[in-house]
N, C-alpha and C positions, 0 to 999 in steps of 0.2 A: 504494500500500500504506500502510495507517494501524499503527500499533503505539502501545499503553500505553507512557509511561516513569514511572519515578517518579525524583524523588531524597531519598535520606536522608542526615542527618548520623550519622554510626557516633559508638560510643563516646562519647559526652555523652548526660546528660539535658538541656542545655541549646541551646536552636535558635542555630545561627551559630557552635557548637562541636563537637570533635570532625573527623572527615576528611567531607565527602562523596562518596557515589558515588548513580550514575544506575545505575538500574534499568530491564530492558528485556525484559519477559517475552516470546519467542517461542513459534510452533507447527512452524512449522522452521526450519533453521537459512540462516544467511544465507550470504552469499560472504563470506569474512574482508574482503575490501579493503572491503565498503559496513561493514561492524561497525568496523572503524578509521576510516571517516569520519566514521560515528557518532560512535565516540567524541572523533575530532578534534573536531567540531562542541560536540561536550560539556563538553571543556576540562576537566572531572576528573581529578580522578588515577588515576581509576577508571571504566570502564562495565562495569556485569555485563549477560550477553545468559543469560538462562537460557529451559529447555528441556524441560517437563513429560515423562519418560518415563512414568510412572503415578503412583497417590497416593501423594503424599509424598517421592518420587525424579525428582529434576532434574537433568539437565545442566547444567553453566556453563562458561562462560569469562569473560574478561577481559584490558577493552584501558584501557591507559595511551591518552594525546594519541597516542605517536610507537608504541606496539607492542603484541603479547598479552603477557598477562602469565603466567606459569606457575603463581601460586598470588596470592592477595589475600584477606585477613584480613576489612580492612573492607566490601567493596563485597560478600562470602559473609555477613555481619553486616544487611547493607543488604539484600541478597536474601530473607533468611530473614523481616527487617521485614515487608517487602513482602507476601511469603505467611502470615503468620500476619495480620498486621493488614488486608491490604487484597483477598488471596485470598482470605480465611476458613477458611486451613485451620490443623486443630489436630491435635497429633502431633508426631512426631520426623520431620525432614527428613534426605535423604541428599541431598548432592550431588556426582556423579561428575564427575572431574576428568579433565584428560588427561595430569596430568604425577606431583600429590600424591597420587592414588590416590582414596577417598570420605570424605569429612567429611561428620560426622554431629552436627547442631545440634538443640536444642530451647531453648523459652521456658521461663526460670523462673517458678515462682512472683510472684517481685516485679517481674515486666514484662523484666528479664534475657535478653541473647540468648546462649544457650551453644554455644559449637564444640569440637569434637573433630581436633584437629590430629595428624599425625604428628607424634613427636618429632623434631627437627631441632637436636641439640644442638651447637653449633661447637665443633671441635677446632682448640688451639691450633698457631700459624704459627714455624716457626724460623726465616723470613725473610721480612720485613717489605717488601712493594713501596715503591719512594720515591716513587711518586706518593702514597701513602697518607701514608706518614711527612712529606712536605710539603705534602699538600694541607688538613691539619687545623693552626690555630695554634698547638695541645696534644699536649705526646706523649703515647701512650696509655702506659698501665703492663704493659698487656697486647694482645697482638693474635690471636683466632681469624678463624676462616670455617666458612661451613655452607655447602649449596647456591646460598645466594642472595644473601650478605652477608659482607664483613670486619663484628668485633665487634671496635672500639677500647674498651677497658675506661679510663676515667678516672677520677681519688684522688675527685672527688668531685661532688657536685648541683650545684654551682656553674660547677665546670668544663665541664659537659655544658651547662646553661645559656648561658655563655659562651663557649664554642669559637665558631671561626670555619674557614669550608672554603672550599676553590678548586676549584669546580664543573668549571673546566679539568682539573685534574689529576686529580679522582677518575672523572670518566668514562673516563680512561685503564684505570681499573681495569675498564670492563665485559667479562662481563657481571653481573659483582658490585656491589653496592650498599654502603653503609656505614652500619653503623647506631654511634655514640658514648652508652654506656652508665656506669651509677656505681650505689654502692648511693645509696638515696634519704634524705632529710630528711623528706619528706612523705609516700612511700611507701616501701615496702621499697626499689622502683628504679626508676630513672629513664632517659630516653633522650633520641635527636631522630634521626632515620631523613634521609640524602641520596641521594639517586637521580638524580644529573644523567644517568648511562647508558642509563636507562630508562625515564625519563618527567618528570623534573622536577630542579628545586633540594633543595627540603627538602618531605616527606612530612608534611599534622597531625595523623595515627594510623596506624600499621600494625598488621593485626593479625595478619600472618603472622612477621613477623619474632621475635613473642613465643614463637612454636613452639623459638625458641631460644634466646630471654632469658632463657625460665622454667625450661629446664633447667640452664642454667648457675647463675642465680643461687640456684633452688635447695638446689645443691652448696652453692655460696661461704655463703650463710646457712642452709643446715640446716635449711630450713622449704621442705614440698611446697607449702603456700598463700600465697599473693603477692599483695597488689596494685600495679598499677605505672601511673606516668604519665607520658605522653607530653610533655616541653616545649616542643613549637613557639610558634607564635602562636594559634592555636587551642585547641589543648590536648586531651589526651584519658587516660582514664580504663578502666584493663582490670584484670581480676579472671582470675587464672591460678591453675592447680593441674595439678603434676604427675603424670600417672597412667603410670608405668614408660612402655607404648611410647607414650602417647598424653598428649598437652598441649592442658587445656581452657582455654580463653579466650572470657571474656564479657563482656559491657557491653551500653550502652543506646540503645536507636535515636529518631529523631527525624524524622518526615516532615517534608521543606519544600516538595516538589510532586509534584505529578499532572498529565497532559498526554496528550499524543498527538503522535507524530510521523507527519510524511506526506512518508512515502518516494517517489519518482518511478521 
């Protein structure tokens, strides 16, 4: 069996920045255990396997190295690349999930990929796990959770920048994620996403996590439109607006391959 992959760098206009995922258009769907070897063999943070149900409406999932994923921001950013630039199709894309329900993406105007996320806004914690409160060098000022992540809120861009984490103790925390957030200097706000639980160390764009970022932050700043930056080592760049039950987030995509794989 031969199959298309591609992969994109999400969130950057710049190639070698931003998150990558692997793209992996199907016509049916596989056995999960070969799509996780996949993606093993892929070594992303990310593989999307999507799944034309008719124009314009696709199926997806998503695997980390070690698991499925329930939702994934950048590798649905990478997908949508995929289709509009290398499918040829133009339109609004729907893609049904099995966990978040459908998002609903289109291309901007200025090359912009846009999604329609549920709102996922974290409510705050009255009690603080101590893997969490020890496995960050920085106490946060604040601690929520949503579906998919503790939000350590930190005094500031610098702090976020230089925090340090024990990969040991936050996977203690799974199946939750950690994202350490601040308002920004460079953008309204800032973050850096760790996932030892789930798939890695530290994450160089998520853009599902923002489904939660941007409601919060928001609030805290009294502005529905945001831009926000991601500070890993790679770096990455998302454009968020609050719409009551639904949070858009977009940014720019970047091919860096095309292929074929040959399945046995």
């Amino acid at each position: 069996m031969e199959l298309d992959i591609y992969v994109v760098d999400a969130f950057t206009q710049q190639q070698f920045g931003g998150n990558s995922a692997a793209v992996v258009p199907l016509t049916h769907w596989l056995e999960p255990a070969v799509m996780q070897k996949i993606a093993a063999q892929n070594n992303l943070s990310e593989t999307a396997f999507i799944k034309q149900r008719q124009r314009g409406q696709y199926e997806i999932r998503w695997f980390s190295p070690v698991t499925e994923i329930d939702f994934c921001g950048h590798a649905t950013l990478a997908s949508a690349y995929v289709i509009f630039n290398e499918l040829g199709y133009q339109g609004s894309i729907e893609f049904i999930t099995q966990e978040v329900g459908t998002l609903f993406v289109d291309q901007l105007d200025d090359g912009r990929i846009e999604m329609s996320f549920p709102n996922q806004c974290p409510e705050p914690l009255s009690e603080v796990p101590n893997a969490l409160r020890e496995g960050l060098s920085i106490a946060p000022k604040q601690v929520l959770r949503n579906r998919q992540a503790y939000f350590a809120v930190l005094a500031s861009e610098e702090e976020v920048k230089h925090v340090r984490y024990n990969s040991g103790l936050l996977k203690q925390l799974a199946p939750y994620d950690v994202v350490v957030t601040a308002k920004g200097e460079t953008a309204d706000f800032v973050s850096r996403y760790f996932w030892p639980a789930n798939g890695g160390d530290e994450d160089p764009v998520t853009g599902s996590i923002h489904s939660g970022l941007t409601p919060y932050w928001a609030n805290e700043l009294e502005q529905v439109n945001l831009r926000a930056r991601q500070l890993s080592e790679r770096g990455g760049e998302l454009y968020c607006q609050l719409c009551a039950e639904r949070v858009l987030v977009s940014g720019y995509g970047q091919l860096y391959l095309k292929g074929r794989l040959f399945i046995s």
